[in-house]
Structure formats: structure tokens, C-alpha cells
C-alpha positions in Angstrom: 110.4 111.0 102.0 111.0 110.9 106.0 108.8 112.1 108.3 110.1 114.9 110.6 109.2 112.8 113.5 111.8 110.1 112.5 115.1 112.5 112.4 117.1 111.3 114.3 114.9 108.6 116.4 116.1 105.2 116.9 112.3 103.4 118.5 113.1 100.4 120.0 113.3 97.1 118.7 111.8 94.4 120.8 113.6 91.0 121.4 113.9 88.0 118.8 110.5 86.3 117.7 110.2 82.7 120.0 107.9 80.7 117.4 105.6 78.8 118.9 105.4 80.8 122.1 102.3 81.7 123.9 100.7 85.0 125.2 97.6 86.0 126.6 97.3 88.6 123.8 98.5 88.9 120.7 98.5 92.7 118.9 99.6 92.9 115.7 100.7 96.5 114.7 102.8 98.4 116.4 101.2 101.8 115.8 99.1 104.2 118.2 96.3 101.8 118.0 98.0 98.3 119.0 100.4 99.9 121.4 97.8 101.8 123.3 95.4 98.4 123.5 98.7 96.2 124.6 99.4 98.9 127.3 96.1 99.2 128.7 95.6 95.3 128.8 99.7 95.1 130.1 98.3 97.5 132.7 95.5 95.3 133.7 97.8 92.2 134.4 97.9 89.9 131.3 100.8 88.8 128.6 101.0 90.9 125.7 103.4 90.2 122.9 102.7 93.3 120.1 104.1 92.2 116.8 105.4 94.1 113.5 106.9 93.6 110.3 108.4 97.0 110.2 109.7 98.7 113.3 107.3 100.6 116.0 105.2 104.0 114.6 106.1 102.5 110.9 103.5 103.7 109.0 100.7 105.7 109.4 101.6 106.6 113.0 104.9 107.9 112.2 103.4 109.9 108.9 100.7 111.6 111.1 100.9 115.6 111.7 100.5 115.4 115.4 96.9 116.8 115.8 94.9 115.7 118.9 91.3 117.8 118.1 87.9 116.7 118.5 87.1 119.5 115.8 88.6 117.0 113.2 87.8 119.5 109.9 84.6 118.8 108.5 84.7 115.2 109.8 81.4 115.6 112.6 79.0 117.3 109.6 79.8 114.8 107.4 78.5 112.4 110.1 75.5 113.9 111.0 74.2 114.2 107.4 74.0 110.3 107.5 73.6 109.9 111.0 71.6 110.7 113.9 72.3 113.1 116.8 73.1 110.3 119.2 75.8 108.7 117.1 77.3 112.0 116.5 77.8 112.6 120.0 78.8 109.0 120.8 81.5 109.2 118.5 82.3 112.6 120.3 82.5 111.2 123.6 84.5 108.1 122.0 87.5 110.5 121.0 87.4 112.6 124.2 88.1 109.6 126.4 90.3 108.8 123.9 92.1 111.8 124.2 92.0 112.3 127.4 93.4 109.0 128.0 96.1 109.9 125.4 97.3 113.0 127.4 97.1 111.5 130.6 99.6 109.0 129.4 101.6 111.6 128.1 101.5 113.5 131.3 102.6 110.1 133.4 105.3 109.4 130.4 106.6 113.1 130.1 106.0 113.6 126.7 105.5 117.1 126.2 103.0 118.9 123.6 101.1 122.3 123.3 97.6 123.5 124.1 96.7 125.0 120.9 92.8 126.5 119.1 91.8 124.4 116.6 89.8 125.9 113.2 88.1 124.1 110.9 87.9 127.2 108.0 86.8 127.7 104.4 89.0 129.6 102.1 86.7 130.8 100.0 82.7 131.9 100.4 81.6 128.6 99.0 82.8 127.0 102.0 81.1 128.7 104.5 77.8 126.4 104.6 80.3 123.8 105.8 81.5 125.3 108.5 78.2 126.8 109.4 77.1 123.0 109.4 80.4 121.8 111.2 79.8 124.2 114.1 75.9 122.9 114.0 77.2 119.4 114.4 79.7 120.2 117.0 77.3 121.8 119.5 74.9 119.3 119.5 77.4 116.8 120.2 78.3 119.1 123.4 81.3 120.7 122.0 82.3 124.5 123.1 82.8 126.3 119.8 82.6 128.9 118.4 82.1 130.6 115.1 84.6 133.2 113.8 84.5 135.6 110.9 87.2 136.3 107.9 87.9 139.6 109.8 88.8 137.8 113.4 90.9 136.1 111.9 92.6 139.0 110.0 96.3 138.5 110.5 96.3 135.1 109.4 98.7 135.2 106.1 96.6 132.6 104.1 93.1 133.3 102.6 90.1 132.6 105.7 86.4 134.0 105.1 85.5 132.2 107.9 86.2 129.7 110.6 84.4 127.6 113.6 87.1 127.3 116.4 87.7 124.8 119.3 89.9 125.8 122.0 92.0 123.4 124.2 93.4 121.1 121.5 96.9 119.3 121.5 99.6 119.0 119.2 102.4 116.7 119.8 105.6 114.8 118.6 102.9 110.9 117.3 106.7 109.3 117.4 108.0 110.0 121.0 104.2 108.9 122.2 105.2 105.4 120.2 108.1 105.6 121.4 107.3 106.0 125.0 103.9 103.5 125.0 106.4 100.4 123.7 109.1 101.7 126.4 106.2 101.0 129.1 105.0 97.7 126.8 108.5 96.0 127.7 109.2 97.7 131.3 105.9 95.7 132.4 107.1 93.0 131.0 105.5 92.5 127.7 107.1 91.8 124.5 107.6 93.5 121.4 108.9 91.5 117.9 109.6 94.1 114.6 110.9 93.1 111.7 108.0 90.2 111.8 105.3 89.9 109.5 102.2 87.9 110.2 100.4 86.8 107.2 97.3 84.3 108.7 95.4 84.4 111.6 93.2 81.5 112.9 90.4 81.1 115.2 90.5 77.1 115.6 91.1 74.8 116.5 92.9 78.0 119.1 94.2 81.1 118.1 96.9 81.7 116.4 99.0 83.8 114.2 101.0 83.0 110.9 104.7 84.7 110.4 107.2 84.6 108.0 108.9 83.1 111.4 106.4 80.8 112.8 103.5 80.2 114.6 102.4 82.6 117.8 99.6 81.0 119.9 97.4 82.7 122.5 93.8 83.5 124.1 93.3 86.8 121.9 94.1 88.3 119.1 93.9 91.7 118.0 94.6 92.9 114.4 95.6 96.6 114.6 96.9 97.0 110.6 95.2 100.0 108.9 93.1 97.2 106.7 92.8 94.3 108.2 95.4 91.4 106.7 92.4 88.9 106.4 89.6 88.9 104.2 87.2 87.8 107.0 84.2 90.5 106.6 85.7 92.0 103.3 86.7 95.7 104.9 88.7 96.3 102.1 85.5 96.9 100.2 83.8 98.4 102.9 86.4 101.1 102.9 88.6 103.5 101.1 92.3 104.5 101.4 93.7 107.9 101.0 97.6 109.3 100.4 97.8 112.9 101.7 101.1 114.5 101.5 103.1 116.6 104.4 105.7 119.0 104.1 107.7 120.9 107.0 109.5 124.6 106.7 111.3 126.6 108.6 109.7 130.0 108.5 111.3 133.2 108.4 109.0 135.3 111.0 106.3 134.3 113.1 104.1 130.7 112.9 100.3 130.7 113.7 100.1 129.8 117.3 96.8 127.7 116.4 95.9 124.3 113.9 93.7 124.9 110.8 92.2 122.4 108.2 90.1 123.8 105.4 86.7 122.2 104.6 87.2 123.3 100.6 89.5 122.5 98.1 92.4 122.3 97.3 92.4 120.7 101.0 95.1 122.5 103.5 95.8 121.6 106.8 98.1 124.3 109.1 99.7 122.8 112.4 102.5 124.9 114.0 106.2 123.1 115.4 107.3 124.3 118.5 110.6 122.5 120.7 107.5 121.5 123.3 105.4 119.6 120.6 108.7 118.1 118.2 111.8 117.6 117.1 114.6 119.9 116.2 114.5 122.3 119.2 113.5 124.9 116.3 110.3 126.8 115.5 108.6 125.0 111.9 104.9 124.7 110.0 103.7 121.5 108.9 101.4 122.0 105.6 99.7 119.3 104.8 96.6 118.3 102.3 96.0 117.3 98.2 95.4 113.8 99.5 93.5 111.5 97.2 92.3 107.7 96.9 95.1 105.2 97.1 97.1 104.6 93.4 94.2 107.0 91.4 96.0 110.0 91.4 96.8 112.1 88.3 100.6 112.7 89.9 101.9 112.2 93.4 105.0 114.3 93.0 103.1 117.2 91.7 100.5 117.1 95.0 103.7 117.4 97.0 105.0 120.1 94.7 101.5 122.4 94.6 101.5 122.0 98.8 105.4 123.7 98.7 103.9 126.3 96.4 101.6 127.2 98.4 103.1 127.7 101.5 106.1 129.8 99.9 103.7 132.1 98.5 102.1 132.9 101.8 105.0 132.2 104.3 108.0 134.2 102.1 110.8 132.8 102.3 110.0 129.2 103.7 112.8 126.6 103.6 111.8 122.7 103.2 112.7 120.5 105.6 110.7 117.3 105.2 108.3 116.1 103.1 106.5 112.8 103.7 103.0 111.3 103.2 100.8 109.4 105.2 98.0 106.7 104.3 95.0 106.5 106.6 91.0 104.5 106.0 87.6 105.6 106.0 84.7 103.4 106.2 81.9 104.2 104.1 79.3 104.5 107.1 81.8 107.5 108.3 82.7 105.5 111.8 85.7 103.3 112.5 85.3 99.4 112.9 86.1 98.3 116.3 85.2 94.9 117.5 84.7 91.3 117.0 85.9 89.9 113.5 83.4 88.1 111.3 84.2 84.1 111.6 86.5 84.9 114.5 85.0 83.0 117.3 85.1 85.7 119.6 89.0 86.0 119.9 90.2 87.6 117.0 89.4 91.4 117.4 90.4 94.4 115.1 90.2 98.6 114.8 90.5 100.7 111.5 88.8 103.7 109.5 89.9 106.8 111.3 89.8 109.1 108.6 92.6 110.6 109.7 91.9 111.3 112.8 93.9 108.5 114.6 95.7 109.9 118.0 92.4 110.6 119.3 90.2 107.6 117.6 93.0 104.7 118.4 93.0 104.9 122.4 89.1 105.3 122.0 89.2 101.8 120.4 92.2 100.4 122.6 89.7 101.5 125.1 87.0 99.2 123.7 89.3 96.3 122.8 90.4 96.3 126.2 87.1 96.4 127.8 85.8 93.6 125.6 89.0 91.3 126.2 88.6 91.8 129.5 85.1 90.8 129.9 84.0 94.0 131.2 80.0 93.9 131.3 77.9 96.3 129.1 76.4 98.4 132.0 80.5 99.0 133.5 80.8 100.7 129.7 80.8 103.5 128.8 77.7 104.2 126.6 79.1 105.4 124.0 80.9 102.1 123.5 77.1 100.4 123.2 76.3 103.2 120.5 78.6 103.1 118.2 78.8 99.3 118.5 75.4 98.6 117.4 74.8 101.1 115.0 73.0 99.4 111.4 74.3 100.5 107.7 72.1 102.9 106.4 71.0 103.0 102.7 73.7 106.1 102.1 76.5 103.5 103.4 75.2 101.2 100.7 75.0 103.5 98.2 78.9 105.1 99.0 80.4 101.2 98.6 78.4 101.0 95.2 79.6 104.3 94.0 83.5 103.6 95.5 83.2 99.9 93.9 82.7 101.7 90.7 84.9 103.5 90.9 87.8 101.3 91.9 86.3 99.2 88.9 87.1 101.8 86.6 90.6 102.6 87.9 91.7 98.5 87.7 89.7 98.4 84.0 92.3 101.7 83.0 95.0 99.8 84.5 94.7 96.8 82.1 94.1 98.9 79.5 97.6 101.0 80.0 99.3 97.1 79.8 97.6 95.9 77.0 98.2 99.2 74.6 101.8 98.9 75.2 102.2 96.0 73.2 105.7 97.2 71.8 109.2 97.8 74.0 109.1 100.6 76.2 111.9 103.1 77.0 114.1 102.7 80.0 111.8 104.8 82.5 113.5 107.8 83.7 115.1 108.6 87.2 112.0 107.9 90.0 109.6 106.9 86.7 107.7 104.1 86.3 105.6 103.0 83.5 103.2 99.6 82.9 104.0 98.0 79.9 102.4 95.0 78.3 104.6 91.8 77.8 102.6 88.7 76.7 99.4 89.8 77.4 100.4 90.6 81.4 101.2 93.8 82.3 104.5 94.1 84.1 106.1 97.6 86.0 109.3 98.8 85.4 110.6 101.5 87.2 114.2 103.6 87.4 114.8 104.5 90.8 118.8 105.0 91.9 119.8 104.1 88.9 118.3 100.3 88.5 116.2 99.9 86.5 113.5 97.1 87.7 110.3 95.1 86.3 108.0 93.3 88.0 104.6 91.5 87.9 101.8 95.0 88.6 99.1 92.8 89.2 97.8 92.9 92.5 98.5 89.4 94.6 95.5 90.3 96.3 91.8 90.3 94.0 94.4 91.4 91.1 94.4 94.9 90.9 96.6 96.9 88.1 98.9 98.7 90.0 99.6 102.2 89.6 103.2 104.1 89.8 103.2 106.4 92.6 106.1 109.3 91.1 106.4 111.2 94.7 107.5 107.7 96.6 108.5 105.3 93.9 106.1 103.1 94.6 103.4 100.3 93.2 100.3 101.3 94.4 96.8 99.2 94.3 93.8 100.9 93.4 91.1 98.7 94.4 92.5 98.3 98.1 96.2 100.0 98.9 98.5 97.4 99.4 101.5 99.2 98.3 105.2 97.7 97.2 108.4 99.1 96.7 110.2 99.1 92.9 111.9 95.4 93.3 108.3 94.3 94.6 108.6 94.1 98.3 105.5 94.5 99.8 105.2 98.1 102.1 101.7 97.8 103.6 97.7 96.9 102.6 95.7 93.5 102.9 98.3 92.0 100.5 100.8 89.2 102.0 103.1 88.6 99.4 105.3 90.6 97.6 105.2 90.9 93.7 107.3 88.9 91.2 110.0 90.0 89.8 111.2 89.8 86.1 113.4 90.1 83.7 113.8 94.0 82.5 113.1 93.1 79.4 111.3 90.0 77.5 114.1 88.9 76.0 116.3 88.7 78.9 
């Protein structure tokens, strides 16, 4: 599963890891979030190093679809029923600095994208209140849109009743805007190590990173991983993970010139290709949605599957090109962590919890980062920056961790119980199967993928989840916070740091 982005895109690779060196700045992550925060602070005259165990836009930033909207779906409703009018608005204001700042780089780098209307619609009646209550949220955050019936939008070839619209957007290529903010990292002379994966940080007795390569020492860190790779302030229980699924077609005829997300289900988001805003120099249409907690699904493959379905009966005659998936965080207060780590002394900062919405949320906290690293006082801020950084939980954050920790409770109890009913041999797993079998009491994954057939230890080396076979990317997925590993157990991404065991196929090997 390769993202459309990544055909044909070599991103560059840095220069060899000096252990022991020191910087001013240590990033690790070498997404949209911790290339925009090394840029901005490589800007302002200090020694960034950005480091990465996989290579530049690895993960989430090369799996996103490419939309820059403050519409966001259903995402400022959804805020506003837990939150007041001011936060709303803050958060707003965060992501249109943040994406102003994101097309102004793109304009100074020449990456091209489009100007494109963003809908957030409902597919079927039931769905209208939403989007009623979207467009409510939206104006009183000091947004221009509008609301638009089933019958404005009448020659759209998939099922609208009704729609609130945002004009202005931007869709572009998330991998040549990687690829072009590490190209300005290491032309201002900062430095860039892939294929390096921290596993500690430290506040004392001075800052540091960990790496399967050495130590890294300097002034501040920032920790710009999805979830955070430390336990300091337990986010991985303060949030959830989600898996949605992309697929890209060629379409024979015309594409809708504009985005759309649905607010109902089964989710579907709509965002148009064009040789201005990606690859391939050829018209497409990204359909994405069906995205669901991380390693509690019922069947990855068939999510994938469903989303083709779809598409090929409204868009006759669309050809696959790509299909890929994508795993991004939500806190359960609705607003992304940016700041100061618990127990970090001041120099150990962090971002996560987009919900998705990353290419407009990551330069608004690169923006942050760099003001607070920077020492930037609170009245040069912007004020959004005091808002959302001294918002309290509410009692409905409280109550969404208690009803997510239950549920991620149930998920790890189902996992043992898969193990420990298996008590007797289990069949060689099928091509791109996996099952969890029980072997002494431990319950161990095997899995067929290219022919070999592997096994390895599925519990969790971090808190000890039961891991769960993921049939559309052959992978080991946690339930209770997303680390995810590949068949022979190398570890793929999540607050994990070690890779699982492997074992024999069998017991009696």
C-alpha cells in the first residue's frame, strides 16, 4: 500500500548520525510538524538537527490526502459542543496562521497546489443537523460560509442532501511540501539524520536523546511523533488513534473541481488530483473514509474494498491506482497538545492530536514551539496561542477517556481471550492472514505474508496489549495505543520502542 505521493519520489536523506554531537534544537520526527518547527527556528538563527527512524514524510505526512481547509468536516461542531465560543475561534485562528504560513512557504519554495471550495455534506437527511450545526460553529468562529442545498449541488454524481461550503481552500502534493521544507532544513545549514530511531529522552542532568546510535545532546528538544515516544504525562491514554483508508482512480470524465467530507456514515471524503496539486501529470480522485480505532476493526481489507465499491458505482468506469492508509490522533478534549512536557524541565516540548487535520494544525504548533523556544513573551503572541494553551479538561473530557479506556479494555480482554481458546495447533495462515494462537499460555502471531510464514510474541512491549492482525497491511496492530509492527516484528510506529520477539513457527520447532 503506497501512497500516491511517494511514486516515484526519492526525499532526501540527511548525512550520517555524529553520536554525541550537539545542537541547539533537537526535533524528532521528520513529518509536517517537526520539519515546519526546525525550519522556522533554522530561520531564526539556531542549530537544528531533525531526526528520523524512517525517512522524511514517513508516516502520517506521506499518507495524508493533501487537504489544507479550515472547514475540517464536522471537526469545529464537535468542538463547540464541549467548548466555549472563544476556544472555538482560537483554534480557528490557530489553523489560519497555520495555513497561511503553510502557503506562504509554498509560494517562496514553488510548490504548486489549487484553490479549491471545501463542503462539509450529509448524505442522507439525518445528517443535516450536523451540518446545520457545523455552519453555526463556523460563523461564530469568523468563518465565511455558506449553506448549500441537495439541489445546488445537483450535478454532483454521489448522494448530497445538503452541504455548508468554504471557499478559498488548498489542496496540494503533503510530499513535495516535505520534501521542499527539509531541502531548506539542510540549505541553512541544519541537519537531518533518517534511518535513526530515538528511543529515550532526558531532561537532566541536560538534555538529551537516546538512539539506536547514540546519544544527541542539546538545549531543546522537541518530540514531534504522532504519540509521544515517552510515557511522561500518559497521552497515550489521553488519546485515541484512528486507521482511515485512501484510494486514488483515474476517472473516465470529469472530477469535482471542489473537496467534500461527509459528516454521516459510512464516512467519505472527496478531494480532486490535478498536475498543479500532484503527481503523475494526470487528472485523478482520491476517496478516502471507513477509518476506525487503531487494531479494533472487524476487517481492514474489507474497509479498503467497500471505499473501491463505492467510488466505481458513482464514477463508472474508475481504474485504481493507489490505495494506502494513514494513522492520525485525537485528544479526548477535541484540541491538539502543544507545549511543555510533564517532568521535562522546560526543554523537552512536544505537538500531537490533529484529528486529521494536520497540514493546517502542524505549522500552527511549529508556530507555538517556536515562539516558546525562542522566548518570545506572552503579549508578542498571538492570542490564540494563550487560549488554547490554558484551556482546563472539562467533565465531558473525563468522561470520553473513561468511556475510550473501556473500551480499549475490552478490545485487549478479547485479545487474550482469542490466545487462550486456541489451545490446539493452528493451520498455516493463508497468503496476507494472520491469526493469534495460544502456545503455553502466551499468545503468539503467526502470519503468511510473501510466502513466509512467521510467529512472533503479539503482546504489546508497551502496557502489554494483545495485538490485532491488520488483513489490508499485514500488520500487528495495538489496541490499547497503536504501536504497530510489521509480520517478523519490527516495530512501524506508536509509543512502543522495541520490536516484538520472534519465535519459532511452531512449538515444537
Amino acid at each position: 500500500m503506497k501512497p500516491l505521493w511517494k511514486l516515484d519520489r526519492t526525499p532526501p536523506a540527511g548525512s550520517p548520525f555524529d553520536p554525541g554531537a550537539r545542537h541547539e534544537v533537537i526535533v524528532v520526527g521528520a513529518g509536517v510538524t517537526g520539519l515546519t518547527t526546525a525550519v522556522m527556528l533554522t530561520r531564526a538563527g539556531l542549530d537544528v538537527v531533525v531526526i528520523d527512524a524512517g525517512s522524511v514524510g514517513e508516516l502520517t505526512t506521506g499518507g495524508n490526502t493533501g487537504k489544507l481547509s479550515l472547514l475540517q468536516g464536522q471537526r469545529l461542531a464537535e468542538i463547540r459542543r464541549h467548548h466555549s465560543a472563544d476556544l472555538v475561534r482560537a483554534y480557528v485562528d490557530a489553523n489560519r496562521d497555520g495555513m497561511d504560513w503553510l502557503v506562504g512557504f509554498a509560494d517562496h519554495a514553488g510548490v504548486p497546489y489549487e484553490r479549491r471550495t471545501d463542503h462539509t455534506y450529509a448524505q442522507q437527511t439525518d445528517g443535516l443537523g450536523t451540518v446545520h450545526e457545523q455552519h453555526a460553529a463556523a460563523r461564530e468562529a469568523g468563518l465565511p460560509t455558506r449553506m448549500l442545498s441537495g439541489a445546488d449541488l445537483s450535478d454532483t454524481p454521489f448522494p448530497v442532501v445538503g452541504a455548508v461550503a468554504l471557499d478559498d481552500q488548498v489542496t496540494i502534493d503533503p510530499m513535495l511540501v516535505a520534501q521542499a521544507l527539509a531541502e531548506e532544513l539542510l540549505a541553512a545549514g541544519g541537519t537531518l539524520h533518517t534511518g535513526t530511531r530515538v528511543t529515550a529522552t532526558h531532561a537532566l542532568p541536560e538534555p538529551r536523546v537516546e538512539t539506536t546510535a547514540g546519544p544527541m545532546f542539546a538545549d531543546h528538544i522537541v518530540i514531534a511523533t504522532g504519540y509521544p515516544i515517552l510515557d511522561r504525562g500518559l497521552y497515550f491514554s489521553k488519546m485515541r488513534a484512528f486507521r482511515s483508508y485512501c484510494v486514488s482512480f483515474r476517472i473516465d470524465g470529469d472530477v469535482p473541481a471542489s473537496t467534500f467530507i461527509s459528516v454521516d456514515s459510512p464516512s467519505r471524503s472527496i478531494r480532486p488530483v490535478s498536475a498543479a496539486d500532484g503527481p503523475g501529470g494526470t487528472a485523478q480522485l482520491i476517496v478516502g473514509g471507513n477509518g476506525h480505532p487503531v487494531g479494533r476493526s472487524d476487517g481492514e481489507a474489507a474497509q479498503v474494498d467497500d471505499l473501491v465499491a463505492w467510488t466505481r458505482e458513482h464514477f463508472p468506469g474508475a481504474e485504481e491506482t493507489h490505495r494506502w492508509s494513514a494513522q492520525d490522533y485525537e485528544s479526548h478534549n477535541l484540541i491538539p497538545f502543544v507545549g511543555a512536557m510533564p517532568r521535562g524541565l522546560g526543554s523537552i516540548r512536544f505537538a500531537t492530536g490533529y484529528a486529521k487535520w494536520g497540514l493546517s494544525n502542524a505549522p500552527a504548533a511549529a508556530l507555538r514551539l517556536t515562539s516558546e523556544i525562542l522566548g518570545a513573551h506572552r503579549t508578542e503572541r498571538p492570542s490564540w496561542m494563550t487560549v488554547l494553551g490554558t484551556r482546563l479538561t472539562v467533565p465531558a473530557d473525563l468522561a470520553q477517556g473513561a468511556v475510550e479506556g473501556l473500551k480499549v479494555a475490552a478490545a485487549a480482554t478479547t485479545g487474550w481471550i482469542k490466545a487462550e481458546s486456541r489451545s490446539v495447533p493452528v493451520p498455516r495462515p493463508a497468503e496476507g492472514d494472520g491469526v493469534v494462537a495460544n502456545r503455553g499460555g502466551l499468545p503468539v502471531g503467526i502470519s503468511t505474508v510473501d510466502g513466509v510464514t512467521r510467529a512472533v510474541d503479539v503482546v504489546c512491549p508497551h502496557l502489554g496489549g494483545v495485538l490485532d492482525w491488520n488483513d489490508a497491511e499485514c500488520t500487528w496492530d495495538c489496541p490499547l495505543h497503536a504501536s504497530r509492527f510489521a509480520p517478523d516484528g519490527t516495530r512501524i510506529e506508536g509509543p512502543a520502542l522495541r520490536d516484538l520477539k520472534s519465535l519459532p513457527r511452531t512449538s515444537g520447532e
